[in-house]
Residue, then its C-alpha position, 0 to 999 in steps of 0.5 A: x287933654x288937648x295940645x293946647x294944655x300940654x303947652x300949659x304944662x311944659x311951661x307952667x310946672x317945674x320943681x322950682x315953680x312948685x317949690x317957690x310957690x310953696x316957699x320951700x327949698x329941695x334937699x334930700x335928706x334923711x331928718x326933718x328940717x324946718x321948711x325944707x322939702x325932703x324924701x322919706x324911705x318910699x320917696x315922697x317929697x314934702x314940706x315938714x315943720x316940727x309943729x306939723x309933727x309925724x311924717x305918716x300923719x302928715x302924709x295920711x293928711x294929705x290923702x295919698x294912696x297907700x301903697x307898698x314901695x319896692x325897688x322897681x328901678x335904679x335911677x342913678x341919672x347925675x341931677x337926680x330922681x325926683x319927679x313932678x306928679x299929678x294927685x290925680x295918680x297919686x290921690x284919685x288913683x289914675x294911671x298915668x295917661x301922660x308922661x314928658x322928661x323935660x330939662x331937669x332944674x338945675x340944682x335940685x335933685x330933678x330927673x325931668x320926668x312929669x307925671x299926669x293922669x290925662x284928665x286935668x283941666x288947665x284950673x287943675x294944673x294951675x294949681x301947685x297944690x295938686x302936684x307932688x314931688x315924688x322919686x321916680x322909683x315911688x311913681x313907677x309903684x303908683x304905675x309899673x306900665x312906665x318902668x319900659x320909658x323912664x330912662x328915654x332922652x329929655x324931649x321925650x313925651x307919651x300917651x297912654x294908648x290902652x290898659x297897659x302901653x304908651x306911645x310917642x306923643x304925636x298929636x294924633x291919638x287920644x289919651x287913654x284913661x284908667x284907673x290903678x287897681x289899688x285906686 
């Protein structure tokens, strides 16, 4: 991902592009509600409409890695834990290779953090429907090797370097891109 890409993120994705985009308002609640974006016990953020039917079909249909969700991290940040990801983590089964924690969205349950594996063009990022929603306790299962940068200030950005660590975005280095072991 060259620095020109990374300035097409920052613009071009928030929680509010996304959710506008997919005509959906955010709230968190614990039922569904007819074209409102909302968590489920693992933290995944979606559309749900009584005609689409059951929460799991409706997440088996969109072909997201199955994993096992523990309490990794407490995010108890004031605006919010959900989190901006690329399906490249959350369906192909990428590491995250890149990370940035923006100014959260007001009004939205957002902690600011963007997830992306590294790898994505600008035709890929342009496109919302590969992005997802998710809390940040859900990502941090997809990938354990953020936990250590999760609570770092808003403006903060980092690459992966190898295997298993990340670094401050300088410019200077390359993105190292891996997969997940359940990926």
């Amino acid at each position: 991902m060259g620095d020109n890409m990374k300035k097409i993120i920052i613009i071009g994705v928030s929680c509010a592009v996304l959710l506008a985009a997919a005509g959906l308002t955010y709230n968190r609640i614990n039922s569904a509600v007819s074209n409102t974006a909302y968590a489920d016990e693992t933290g995944f953020y979606t559309e749900f409409t009584e005609e689409k039917g059951d929460f799991d079909e409706m997440r088996e249909d969109k072909n997201f890695i199955k994993i096992n969700v523990e309490n990794l991290v407490e995010w108890n940040e004031p605006n919010g834990e959900g989190c901006i990801v690329s399906d490249k983590i959350t369906k192909e089964g990428f590491k995250v290779g890149y990370m940035y924690r923006e100014q959260p969205d007001d009004g939205l349950p957002d902690s600011g953090w963007r997830f992306m594996a590294g790898n994505e063009d600008d035709e890929y990022m342009d496109d919302p429907n590969n992005h997802h929603i998710f809390a940040i306790n859900t990502i941090c299962n997809y990938d354990s090797d953020i936990i250590p940068y999760i609570y770092s200030d808003i403006g903060s950005a980092y690459i992966r370097t190898d295997g298993n660590n990340f670094e401050i975005d300088d410019g200077s280095k390359p993105i190292f891109i891996d997969k997940q072991e359940n990926g």
